[in-house]
N, C-alpha and C positions, 0 to 999 in steps of 0.2 A: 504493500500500500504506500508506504513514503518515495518510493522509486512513482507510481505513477503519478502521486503527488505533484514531486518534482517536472515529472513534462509535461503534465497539462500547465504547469505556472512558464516553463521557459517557452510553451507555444504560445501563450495570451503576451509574453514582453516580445515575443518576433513578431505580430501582428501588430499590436501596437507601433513597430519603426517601422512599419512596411510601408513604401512610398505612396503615397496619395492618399490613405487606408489611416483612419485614424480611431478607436475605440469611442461608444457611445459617451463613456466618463469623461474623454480630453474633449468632443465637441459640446458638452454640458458646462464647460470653463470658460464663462464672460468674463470681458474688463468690467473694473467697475469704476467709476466716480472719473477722475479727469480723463483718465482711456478709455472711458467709452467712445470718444471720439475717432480712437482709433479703428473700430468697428464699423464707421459710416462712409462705408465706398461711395455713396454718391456725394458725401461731402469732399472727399479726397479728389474722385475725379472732375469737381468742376474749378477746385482750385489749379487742377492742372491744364486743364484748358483757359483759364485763365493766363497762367505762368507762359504757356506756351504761344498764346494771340497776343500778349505785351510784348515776351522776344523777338516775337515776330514783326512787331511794330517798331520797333526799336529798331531793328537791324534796316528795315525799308528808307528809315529818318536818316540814318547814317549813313546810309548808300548813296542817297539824295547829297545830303550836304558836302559829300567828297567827290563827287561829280563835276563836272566843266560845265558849265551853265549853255554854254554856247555849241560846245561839241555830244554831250551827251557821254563823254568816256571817261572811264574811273580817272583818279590820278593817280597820277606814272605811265599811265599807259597814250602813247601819241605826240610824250613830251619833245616840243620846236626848243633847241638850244640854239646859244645864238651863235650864229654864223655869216660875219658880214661878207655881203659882195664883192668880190674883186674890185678896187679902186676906191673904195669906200675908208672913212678914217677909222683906225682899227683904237681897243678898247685900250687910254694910255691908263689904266689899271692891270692889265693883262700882265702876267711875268712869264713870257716864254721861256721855255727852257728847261723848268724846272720840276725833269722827268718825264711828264709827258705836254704835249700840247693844249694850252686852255681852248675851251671851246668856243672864246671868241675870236681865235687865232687859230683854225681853221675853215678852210674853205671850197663851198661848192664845187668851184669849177676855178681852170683857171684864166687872169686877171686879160683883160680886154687891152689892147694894144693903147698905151698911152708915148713911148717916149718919141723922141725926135730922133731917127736913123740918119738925118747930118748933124745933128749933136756929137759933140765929144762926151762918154760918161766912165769915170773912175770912179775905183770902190776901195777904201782903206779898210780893211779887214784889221781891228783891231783884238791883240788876244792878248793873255794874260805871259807870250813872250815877247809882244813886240807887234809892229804895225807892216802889215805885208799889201802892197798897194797893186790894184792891176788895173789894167786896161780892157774896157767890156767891149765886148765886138758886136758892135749893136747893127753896123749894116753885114756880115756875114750872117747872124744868127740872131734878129730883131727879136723873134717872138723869145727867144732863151733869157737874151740880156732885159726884155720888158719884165717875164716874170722874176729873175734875178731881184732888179732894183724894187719892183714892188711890195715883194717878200722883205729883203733887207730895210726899206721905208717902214714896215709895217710895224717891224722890229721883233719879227719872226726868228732871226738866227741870234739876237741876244741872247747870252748865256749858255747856248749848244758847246759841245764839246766838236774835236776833231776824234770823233770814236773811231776811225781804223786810218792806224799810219802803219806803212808797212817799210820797213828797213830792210836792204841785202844782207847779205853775210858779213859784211866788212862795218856793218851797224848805220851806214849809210841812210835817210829815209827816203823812200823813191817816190810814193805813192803817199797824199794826205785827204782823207775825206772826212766831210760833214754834212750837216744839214738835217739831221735824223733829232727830232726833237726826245727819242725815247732813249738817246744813246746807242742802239743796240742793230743797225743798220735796217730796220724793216718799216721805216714811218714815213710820213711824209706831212704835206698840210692839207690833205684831204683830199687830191686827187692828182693823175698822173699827166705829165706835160707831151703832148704828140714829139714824136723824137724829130728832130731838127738837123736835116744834111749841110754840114757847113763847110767851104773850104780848110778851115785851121786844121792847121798839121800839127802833130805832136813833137813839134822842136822844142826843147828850152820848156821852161818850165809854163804850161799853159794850166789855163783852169775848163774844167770838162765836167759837163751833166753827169751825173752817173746813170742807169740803169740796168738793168739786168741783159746778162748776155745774149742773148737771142738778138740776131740782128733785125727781126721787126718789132720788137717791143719795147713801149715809150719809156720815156725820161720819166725818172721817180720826178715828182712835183719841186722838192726844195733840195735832195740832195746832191753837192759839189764835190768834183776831187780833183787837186793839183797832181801835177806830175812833175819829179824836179828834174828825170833825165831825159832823152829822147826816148821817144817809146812809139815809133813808128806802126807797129801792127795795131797800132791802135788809130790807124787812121781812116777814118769812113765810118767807124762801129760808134765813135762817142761822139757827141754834140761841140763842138770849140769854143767858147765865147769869150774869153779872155785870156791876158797875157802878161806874166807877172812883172812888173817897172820894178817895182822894189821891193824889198823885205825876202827874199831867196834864204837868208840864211835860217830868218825867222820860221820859216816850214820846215829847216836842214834840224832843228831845234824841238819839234813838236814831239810830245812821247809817246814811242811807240808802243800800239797795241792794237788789237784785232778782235773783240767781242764774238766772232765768228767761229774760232779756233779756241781763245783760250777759254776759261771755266772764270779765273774770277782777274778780269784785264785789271791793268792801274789805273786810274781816272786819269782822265782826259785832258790834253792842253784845251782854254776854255776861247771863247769866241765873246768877248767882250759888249760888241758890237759891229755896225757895218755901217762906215759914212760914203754915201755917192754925193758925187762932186758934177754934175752937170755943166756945161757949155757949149 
């Protein structure tokens, strides 16, 4: 007798936790006094339907308020930076240079032909070794030397470094370029210049468009590279526009380094500014 005792009491505590199955004695146990409340599902579910039509209200009001009045689009999304027109007075709050290009020193397209092709125009390229002065070839390669001066008026190459100077073996520097406002040779100021066939030859230390090797594909927008030796097979593939009067040594000077090759380069000789001299 105490053995069947025993199972009929452990089969009434497994019914009892059987899922969903609950004994007539636990559903006979009301809240009482403040929890009763707890027991009024229709009072529970209209406070949620409340909670849930107020969130809902809410979120509509704030969608509303962060919206463009005029476009209808969230914000962030469609945002116009400013980006002045070619020929336009550029923002003299802007700090070019400094790592990447501000957004109001970049530009749609590029600048619409402004200088004078019987004008004489020089460019003192001032750096942090010294002032290297050139001669822009503005009737061989009008459209080059227009955006040149434009860019440098604008006061786009302020602060740029000369990120790849490339030296021979004898520590010589051959090759100096700029004009890459990110440092790191792949920038420009927002769009690419049609590549430009000019008589200049690579004698003597000239100044030349850079762009990517392929011989139909245009001139990066801003960047420039000297050359301080002859470097003839380089003749027909780059753009010509200038020719350096003075400061030879000042580029013989620049420190070299190559962003492209090395892992962590030295910083850059700096590009102070760019004064053109017109006549």
């Amino acid at each position: 007798m105490p053995r069947k005792k025993q199972i009929v009491q452990k089969q009434r505590r497994r019914k009892g936790y059987r899922e969903g199955d609950f004994s007539g004695e636990a559903r006979a146990v009301k809240p009482r006094g403040f929890f009763k409340i707890f027991g009024n599902y229709y009072l529970f579910a209209a406070i949620g339907v409340l909670a849930l039509g107020g969130g809902t209200l809410l979120f509509v009001l704030n969608g509303t308020g962060s919206r463009n009045p005029d476009t209808g689009s969230v914000r962030g999304d469609d945002v116009i930076r400013s980006t002045p027109e070619a020929g336009s007075t550029p923002d003299p709050n802007a700090t070019p240079g400094a790592g990447a290009t501000p957004a109001s020193q970049r530009f749609a397209n590029p600048p619409a032909l402004t200088i004078d092709t019987a004008k004489t125009y020089l460019a003192t390229i001032k750096t942090d070794k010294g002032d290297v002065t050139v001669e822009l070839l503005a009737k061989d390669a009008p459209n080059t030397v227009n955006n040149f001066v434009f860019l440098a008026r604008a006061g786009f190459y302020d602060n740029l470094t000369f990120h790849r100077v490339i030296a021979d073996e004898s520590g010589a520097v051959r090759i100096a370029q700029a004009g890459d406002p990110t440092g790191t040779g792949s920038d420009g100021p927002g769009y690419d210049l049609p590549f430009e066939a000019s008589p200049g030859s690579f004698i003597g230390p000239v100044l030349a468009m850079a762009k990517p090797a392929e011989a139909s594909a245009p001139n990066n927008g801003s960047q420039f590279f000297f050359t301080l030796e002859d470097e003839p097979r380089y003749d027909g593939k780059y753009t010509v526009f200038g020719r350096v009067v003075s400061g030879e040594e000042v580029l013989a000077s620049l420190t070299p380094r190559d962003p492209q090759t090395e892992q962590e380069p030295p910083a850059g000789s700096v590009i102070q500014s760019i004064e053109i001299i017109e006549s």
